[in-house]
Each structure stands twice: as C-alpha cells, then as structure tokens.
Wavefront OBJ file of the C-alpha trace (Angstrom):
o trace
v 48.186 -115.395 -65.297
v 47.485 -117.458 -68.358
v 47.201 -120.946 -68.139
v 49.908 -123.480 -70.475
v 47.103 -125.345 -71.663
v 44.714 -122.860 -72.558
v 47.824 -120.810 -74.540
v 48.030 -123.824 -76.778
v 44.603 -124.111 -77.834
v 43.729 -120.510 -78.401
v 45.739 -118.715 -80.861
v 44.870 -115.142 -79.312
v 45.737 -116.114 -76.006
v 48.921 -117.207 -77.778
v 49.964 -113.114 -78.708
v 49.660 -111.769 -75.615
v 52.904 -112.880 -74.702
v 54.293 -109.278 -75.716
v 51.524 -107.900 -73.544
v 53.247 -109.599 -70.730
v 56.530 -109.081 -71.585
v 56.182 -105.386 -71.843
v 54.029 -105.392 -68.301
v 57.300 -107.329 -66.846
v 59.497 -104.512 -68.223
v 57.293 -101.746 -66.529
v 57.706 -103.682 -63.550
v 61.515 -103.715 -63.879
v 61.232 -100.415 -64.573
v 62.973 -101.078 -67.878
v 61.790 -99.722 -71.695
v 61.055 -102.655 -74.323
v 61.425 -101.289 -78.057
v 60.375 -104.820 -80.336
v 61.172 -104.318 -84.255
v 59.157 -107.026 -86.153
v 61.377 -106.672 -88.809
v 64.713 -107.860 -86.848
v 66.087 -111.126 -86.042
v 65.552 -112.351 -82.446
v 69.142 -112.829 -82.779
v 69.898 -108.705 -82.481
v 68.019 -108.545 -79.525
v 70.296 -106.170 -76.748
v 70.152 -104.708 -73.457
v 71.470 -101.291 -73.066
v 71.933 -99.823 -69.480
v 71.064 -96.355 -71.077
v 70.011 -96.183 -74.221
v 70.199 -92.797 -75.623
v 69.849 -91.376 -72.020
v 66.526 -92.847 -71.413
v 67.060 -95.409 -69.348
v 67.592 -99.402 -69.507
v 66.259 -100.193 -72.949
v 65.720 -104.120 -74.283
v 65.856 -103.423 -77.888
v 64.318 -106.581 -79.537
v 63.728 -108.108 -82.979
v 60.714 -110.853 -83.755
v 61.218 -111.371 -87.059
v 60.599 -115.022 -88.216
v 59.945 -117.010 -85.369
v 58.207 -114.927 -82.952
v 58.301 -117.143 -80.019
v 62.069 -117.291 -80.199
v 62.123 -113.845 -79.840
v 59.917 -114.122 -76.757
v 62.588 -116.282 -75.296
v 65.156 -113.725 -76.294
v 63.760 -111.481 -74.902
v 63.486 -112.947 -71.422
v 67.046 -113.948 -71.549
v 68.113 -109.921 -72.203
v 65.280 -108.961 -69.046
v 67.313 -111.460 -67.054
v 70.471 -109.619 -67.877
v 68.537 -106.240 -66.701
v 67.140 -107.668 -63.338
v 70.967 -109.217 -62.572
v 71.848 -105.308 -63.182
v 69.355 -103.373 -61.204
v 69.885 -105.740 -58.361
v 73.598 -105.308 -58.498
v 74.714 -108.976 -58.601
v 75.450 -109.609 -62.599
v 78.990 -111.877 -62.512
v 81.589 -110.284 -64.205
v 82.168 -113.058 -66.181
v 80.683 -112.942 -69.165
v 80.049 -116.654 -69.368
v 78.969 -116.853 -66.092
v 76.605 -113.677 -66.385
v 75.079 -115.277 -69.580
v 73.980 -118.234 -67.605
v 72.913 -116.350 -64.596
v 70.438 -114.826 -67.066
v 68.846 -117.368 -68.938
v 68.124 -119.177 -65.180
v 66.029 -115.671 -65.066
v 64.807 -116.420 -68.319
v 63.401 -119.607 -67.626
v 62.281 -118.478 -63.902
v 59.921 -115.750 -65.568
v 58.827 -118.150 -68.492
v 57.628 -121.035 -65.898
v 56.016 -117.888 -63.918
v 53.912 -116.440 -66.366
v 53.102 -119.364 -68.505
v 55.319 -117.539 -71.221
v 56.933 -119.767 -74.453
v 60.575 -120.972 -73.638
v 62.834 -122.759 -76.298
v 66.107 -124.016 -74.427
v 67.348 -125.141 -77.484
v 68.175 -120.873 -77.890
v 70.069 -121.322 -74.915
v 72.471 -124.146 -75.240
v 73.177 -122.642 -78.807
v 73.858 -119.110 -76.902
v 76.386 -120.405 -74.147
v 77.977 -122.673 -76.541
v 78.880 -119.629 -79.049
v 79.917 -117.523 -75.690
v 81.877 -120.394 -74.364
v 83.554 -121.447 -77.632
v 84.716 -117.318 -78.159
v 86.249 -116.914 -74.885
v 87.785 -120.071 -75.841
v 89.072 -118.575 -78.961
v 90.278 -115.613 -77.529
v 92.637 -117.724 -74.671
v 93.789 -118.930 -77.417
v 94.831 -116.358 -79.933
v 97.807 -116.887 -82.303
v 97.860 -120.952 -81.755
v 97.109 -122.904 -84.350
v 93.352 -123.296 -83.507
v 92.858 -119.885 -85.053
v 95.566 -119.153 -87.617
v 96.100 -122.111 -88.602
v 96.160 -122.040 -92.884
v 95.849 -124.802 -95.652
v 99.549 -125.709 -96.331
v 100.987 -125.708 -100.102
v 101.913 -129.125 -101.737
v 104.816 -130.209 -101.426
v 105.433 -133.550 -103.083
v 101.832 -133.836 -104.065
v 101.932 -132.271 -107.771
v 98.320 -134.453 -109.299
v 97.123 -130.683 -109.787
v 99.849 -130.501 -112.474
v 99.636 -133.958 -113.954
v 100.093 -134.192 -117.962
v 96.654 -135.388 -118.483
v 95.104 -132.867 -116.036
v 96.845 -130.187 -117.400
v 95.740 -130.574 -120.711
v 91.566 -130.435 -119.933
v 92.094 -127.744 -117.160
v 94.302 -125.782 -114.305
v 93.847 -123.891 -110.932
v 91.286 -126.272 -109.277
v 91.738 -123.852 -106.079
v 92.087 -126.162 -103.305
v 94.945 -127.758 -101.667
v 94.853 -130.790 -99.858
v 95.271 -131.595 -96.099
v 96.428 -135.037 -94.946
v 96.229 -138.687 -96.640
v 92.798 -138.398 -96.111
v 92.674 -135.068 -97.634
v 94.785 -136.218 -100.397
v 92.885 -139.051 -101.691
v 89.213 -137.186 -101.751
v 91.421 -134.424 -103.577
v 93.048 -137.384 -105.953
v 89.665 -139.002 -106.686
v 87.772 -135.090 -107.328
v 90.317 -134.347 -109.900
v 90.286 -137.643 -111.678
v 86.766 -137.748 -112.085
v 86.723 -134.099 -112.639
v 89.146 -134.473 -115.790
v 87.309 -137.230 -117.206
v 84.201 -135.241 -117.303
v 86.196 -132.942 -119.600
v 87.685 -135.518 -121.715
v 83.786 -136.818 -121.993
v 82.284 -133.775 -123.095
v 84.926 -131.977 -125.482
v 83.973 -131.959 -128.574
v 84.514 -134.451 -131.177
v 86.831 -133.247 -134.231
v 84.733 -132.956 -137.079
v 86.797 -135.465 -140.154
l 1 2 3 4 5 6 7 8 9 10 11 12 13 14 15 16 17 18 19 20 21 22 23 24 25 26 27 28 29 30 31 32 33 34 35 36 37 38 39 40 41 42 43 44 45 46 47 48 49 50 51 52 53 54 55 56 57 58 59 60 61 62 63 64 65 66 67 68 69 70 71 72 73 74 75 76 77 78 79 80 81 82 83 84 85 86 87 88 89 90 91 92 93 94 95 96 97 98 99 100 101 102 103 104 105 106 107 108 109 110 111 112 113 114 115 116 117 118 119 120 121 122 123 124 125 126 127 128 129 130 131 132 133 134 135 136 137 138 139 140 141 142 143 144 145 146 147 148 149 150 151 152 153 154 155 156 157 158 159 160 161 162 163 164 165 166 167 168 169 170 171 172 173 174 175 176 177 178 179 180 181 182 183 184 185 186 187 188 189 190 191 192 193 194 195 196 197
C-alpha cells in the first residue's frame, strides 16, 4: 500500500493508481477495459458484457484522476452486485456506491474528488425528480406569445429590423427585453449609412 504523502511528491508513484485499480478488479473478480480516449463521464458497469463477465468499461480522457474516482464509484456498484445487497433504488444504489468508492480510495491511498459525487447524485436526484413529475409545468412548460406587449412591432423598430426571436417572460422579463431592443435599434440607426447629397 502506497503512502498519501509519498503519492504527492513522486509523479510515478502517482500512475500506479490503474495498477491498483485493475488488481482490485481481479480481486472482485470483475474485467476493467480503460479507453484513454473517453470521458470519465462514460464510464459503465455491465453485469455481462458481451458474455464475459462483469465488465467496468472506463474512459480517462482529460482529467485522469477523475476517472480514477469514476471508476471506484462503478467497482462499488459491482461489489453491491456480487454481494447481492445493491438497493433497488436507483438513488439509493448510487449512494450506496460511492460510500464504496470512498471506502476503497481511503484504503489504498487512491485519488478521490467528492466534488464528482455531489455533481452525480444531484443529476440522479434532480431526474427522478423530473420524471415524478412529467407533464407539469416544470417540464413542458413553453415561453408564452405576447399578448399586449407589441415593442417587437413598434414603428421605429420596424423600420431598422424584425424577428428579434425571443419573447418575453414577466415584468422583469419585459423590461430587459424593452431595454435589448431599444438599444439594439439605435445601434442600427447609428451605423446606417449616411445618404450621399
């Protein structure tokens, strides 16, 4: 086991983090397939992959670390599996592994970014939020026409230009709107061109 301090002070003690990772996976009895040219962010577990088995398939593109930490989460998700006690929830499953995650990381002095995982839990949290919530306005809800509000088709603004493609939402909406147009139609008037006499 590598020490935390030594790891930051030698940069070739700092790549054998893979070396570890894929030593975990034999012990887990589990394949690990890393593409350097993918995201971390594709990283997947499969239970078979192409009947061979539980495969991690993960990218380390870019940041590499991140994609150790990726990594860990998706051999968290493998170890809930082969020991038969991964929550059916899938918020509650995605949690169960990153407390994995972090238990190997602290374990084998491997890098950890928790950052990864609040982002992670708040996308999962925030879709199965979306999806109790399908056809209310938090999803389908669409940029009304104007109704009384016609400073789109004022005569001075229709003479520079038309079709600024937005409409407005609200007052507040409204007035940002008011004040882009205005300024956006004397900008035209400023630079048409002056009629030769």
């Amino acid at each position: 086991m590598i020490r935390e301090d030594l790891r930051k002070n030698d940069p070739a003690l700092q790549a054998e983090w893979l070396d570890i990772l894929r030593q975990l996976a034999r012990e887990h009895e589990c394949r690990l397939i890393v593409d350097s040219a993918r995201h971390w962010q594709e990283s997947i577990y499969f239970l078979d992959y192409r009947k061979k088995g539980p495969t991690i398939l993960a990218g380390a593109a870019r940041n590499k670390k991140y994609g150790c930490t990726a990594i860990l989460h998706e051999l968290g998700h493998h170890i809930l599996r082969s020991e038969k006690r991964h929550p059916r929830d899938v918020i509650e499953g995605e949690d169960a592994a990153w407390k994995i995650a972090c238990q190997l990381a602290r374990g084998h002095a491997l890098p950890f970014f928790p950052d990864i995982k609040r982002g992670a839990l708040f996308s999962y949290r925030l879709g199965a939020l979306l999806l109790e919530t399908t056809g209310s306005r938090r999803t389908t809800r669409r940029r009304p026409s104007p109704k009384s509000w016609r400073l789109e088709d004022s005569a001075r603004s229709a003479l520079i230009s038309r079709g600024f493609g937005f409409y407005s939402m609200g007052k507040k909406g409204k007035r940002h709107a008011k004040r882009f147009i205005k300024h956006a139609t004397a900008k035209a008037e400023r630079r048409k061109p002056i009629p030769s006499e």
